[in-house]
N, C-alpha and C positions, 0 to 999 in steps of 0.2 A: 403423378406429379411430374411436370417438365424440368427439366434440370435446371432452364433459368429462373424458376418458383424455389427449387430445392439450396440453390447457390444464394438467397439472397435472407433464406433461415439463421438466425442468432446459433452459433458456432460456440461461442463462449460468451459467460459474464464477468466482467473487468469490476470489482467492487472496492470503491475509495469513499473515505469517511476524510472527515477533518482534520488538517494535517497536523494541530496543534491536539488534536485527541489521539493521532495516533501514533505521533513522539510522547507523549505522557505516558499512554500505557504502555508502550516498547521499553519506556524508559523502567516503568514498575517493575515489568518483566524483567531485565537486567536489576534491579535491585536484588528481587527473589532469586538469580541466578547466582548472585556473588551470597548468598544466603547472609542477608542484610532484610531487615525493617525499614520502611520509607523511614522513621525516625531516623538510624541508626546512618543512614545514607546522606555525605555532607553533602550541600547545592553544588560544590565542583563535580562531584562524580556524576550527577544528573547532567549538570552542562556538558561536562565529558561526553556524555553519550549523546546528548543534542547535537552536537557537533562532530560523532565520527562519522566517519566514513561510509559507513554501515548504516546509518541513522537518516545522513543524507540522499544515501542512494534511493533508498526505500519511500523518499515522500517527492520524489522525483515523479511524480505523475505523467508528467507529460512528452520524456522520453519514453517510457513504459509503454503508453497509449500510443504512440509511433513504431516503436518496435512490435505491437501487437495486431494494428492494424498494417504490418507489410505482409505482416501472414494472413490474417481473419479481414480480407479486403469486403467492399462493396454488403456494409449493414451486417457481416456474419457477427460484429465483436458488439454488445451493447455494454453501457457503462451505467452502471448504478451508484450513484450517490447514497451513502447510506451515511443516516443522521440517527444517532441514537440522542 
């Protein structure tokens, strides 16, 4: 294989779902972490977590996707859509 065949092989896969499914379940995840029931969890503490910091960073896609392809240039990085 010539190295410009081998340079232009998927390196990594980048995998983003829906950004309103994937604050939901981050957010369940932090319910179970404060060892809480989604019952037991009022709507502020979910907004809470819609809105930190932490929450926002993470459905930032498309710094992420800039920051990965300055490393994984020229088709190394492919991105998958995944839709459950």
């Amino acid at each position: 294989m010539s190295r410009n065949c081998a340079t232009r092989l998927t390196r990594l896969f980048y995998s983003i779902r829906s950004l309103i499914a994937r604050a939901w379940l981050a957010a369940l995840m932090a319910v179970g972490r404060a060892e809480m029931t989604i019952d037991e969890a009022s709507d502020l503490f979910i907004i809470d977590h819609f809105k930190s910091a932490g929450s926002r960073a993470r459905c930032e896609y498309l710094g992420c996707l800039r920051r990965w392809r300055a490393v994984f240039p020229n088709g190394e990085l492919q991105v998958i859509v995944y839709d459950d």
